[in-house]
N, C-alpha and C positions, 0 to 999 in steps of 0.2 A: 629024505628025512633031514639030510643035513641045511636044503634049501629051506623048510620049514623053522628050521631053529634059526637059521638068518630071518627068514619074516618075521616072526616073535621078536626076535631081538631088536631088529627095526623098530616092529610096532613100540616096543616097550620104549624106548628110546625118544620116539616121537612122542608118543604119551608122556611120558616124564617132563620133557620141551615144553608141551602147552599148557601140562600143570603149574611149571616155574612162571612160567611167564603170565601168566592168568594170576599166579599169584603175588606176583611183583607190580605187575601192568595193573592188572583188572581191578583188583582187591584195592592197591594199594590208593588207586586212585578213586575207588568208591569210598574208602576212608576221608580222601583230600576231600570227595563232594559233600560228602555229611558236614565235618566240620566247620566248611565254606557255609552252607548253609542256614546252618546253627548261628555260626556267627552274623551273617545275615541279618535273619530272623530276630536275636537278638539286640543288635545295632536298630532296627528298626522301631521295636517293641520299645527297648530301653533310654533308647536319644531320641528316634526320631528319624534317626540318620541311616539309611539303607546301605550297602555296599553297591554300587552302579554295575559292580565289572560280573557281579556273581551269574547272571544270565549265561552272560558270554564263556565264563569260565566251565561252568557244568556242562555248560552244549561240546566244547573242546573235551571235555572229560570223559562226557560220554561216549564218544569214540573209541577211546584210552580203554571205558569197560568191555563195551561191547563186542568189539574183534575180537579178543583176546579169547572171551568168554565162548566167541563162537566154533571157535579150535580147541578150549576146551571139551565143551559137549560133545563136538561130533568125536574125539578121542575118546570118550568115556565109553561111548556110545548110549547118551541119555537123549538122544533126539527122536521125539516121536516119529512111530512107524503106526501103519495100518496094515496088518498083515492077516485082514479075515481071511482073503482067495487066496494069498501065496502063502500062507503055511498047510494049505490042504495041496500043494506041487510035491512033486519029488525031491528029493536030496539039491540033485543035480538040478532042477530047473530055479529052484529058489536061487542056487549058488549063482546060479547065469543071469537070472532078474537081478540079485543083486549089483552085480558085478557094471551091468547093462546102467543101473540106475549110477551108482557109484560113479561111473565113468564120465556119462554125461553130467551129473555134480561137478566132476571132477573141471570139464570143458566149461563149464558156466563160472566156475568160481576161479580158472585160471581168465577169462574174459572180464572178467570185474578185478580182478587184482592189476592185469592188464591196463584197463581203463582209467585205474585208480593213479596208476602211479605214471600215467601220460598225463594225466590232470595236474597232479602234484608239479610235474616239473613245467607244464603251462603256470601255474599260479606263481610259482619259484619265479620264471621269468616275468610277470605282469607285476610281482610284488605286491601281490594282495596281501590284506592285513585286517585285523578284526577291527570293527567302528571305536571300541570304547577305546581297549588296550592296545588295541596297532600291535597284535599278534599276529606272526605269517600264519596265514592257513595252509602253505603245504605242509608241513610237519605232519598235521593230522590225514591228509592224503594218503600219507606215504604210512601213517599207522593202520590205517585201512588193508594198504595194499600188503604191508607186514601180517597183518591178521588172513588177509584171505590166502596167502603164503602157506602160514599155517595148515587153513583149514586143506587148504590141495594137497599137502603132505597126508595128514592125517585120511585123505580120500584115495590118492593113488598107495598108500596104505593097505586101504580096504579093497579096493582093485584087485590088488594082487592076492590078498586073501581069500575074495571071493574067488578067485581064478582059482586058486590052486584046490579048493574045493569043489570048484568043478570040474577038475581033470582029473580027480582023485576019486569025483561021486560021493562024497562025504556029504 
């Protein structure tokens, strides 16, 4: 019992992480993109005169949203499931499929966060930099590798949860 109140409080812990940070990260920077945009739109409409960098900018942003976002979900647990044949399993066999899928998530998404941030620190030394603004492009590597970070917490999470429901048969 007492190990279950550690998972829970785990869990909770981690959930609360990818909320702040989804809310800081994610949000804050789909705000930045709106208003880049507007102003855009409006500079074009208005002068004539477009923003050049704004492409470049939303593309680096979008990064910013979407990791962030993606450690949210899988914490909520709003990521679609198809669960027509495994909720007709037993207690215990769901808990094992789960566990089974979760795990291998788990190996795929520490392999991309892996990949992510070997990349980042190749660009770091090639000194890549974006065409318009000669922005380094590792920074957003490594917000990559930060979000799939995330997301593997929030799965070896569920790992453990699914385990313990299947040793438990719940």
């Amino acid at each position: 019992m007492e190990n279950q109140t550690k998972l829970t409080a785990l869990a909770t812990a981690i959930r609360r992480l990818c909320r702040r940070i989804f809310l800081i990260a994610g949000a804050g920077s789909m705000v930045v993109m709106v208003l880049l945009i507007l102003c855009d739109v409006g500079m074009r409409n208005l002068f004539n005169r477009p923003l050049m960098s704004t492409y470049e900018l939303v593309m680096f942003l979008m990064v910013v949203v979407v990791f962030p976002a993606l450690s949210y979900t899988q914490s909520e647990g709003n990521i679609v499931k198809i669960e027509l044949v495994v909720s007709r399993f037993p207690k215990k066999a769901q808990a094992f499929l789960e566990m089974g899928v979760s795990f291998l998530s788990l190996g795929l998404v520490l392999l991309i966060a892996w990949r992510n941030a070997v990349r980042a620190v190749e660009l770091r030394h090639e000194h890549l930099v974006s065409p318009i603004l000669h922005v380094p492009v590792y920074p957003f590597y490594l917000a990559v590798t930060l979000g799939m970070i995330l997301v593997s917490l929030v799965l070896f999470v569920e790992v453990l949860e699914s385990l313990s429901r299947w040793l438990t048969g719940e």
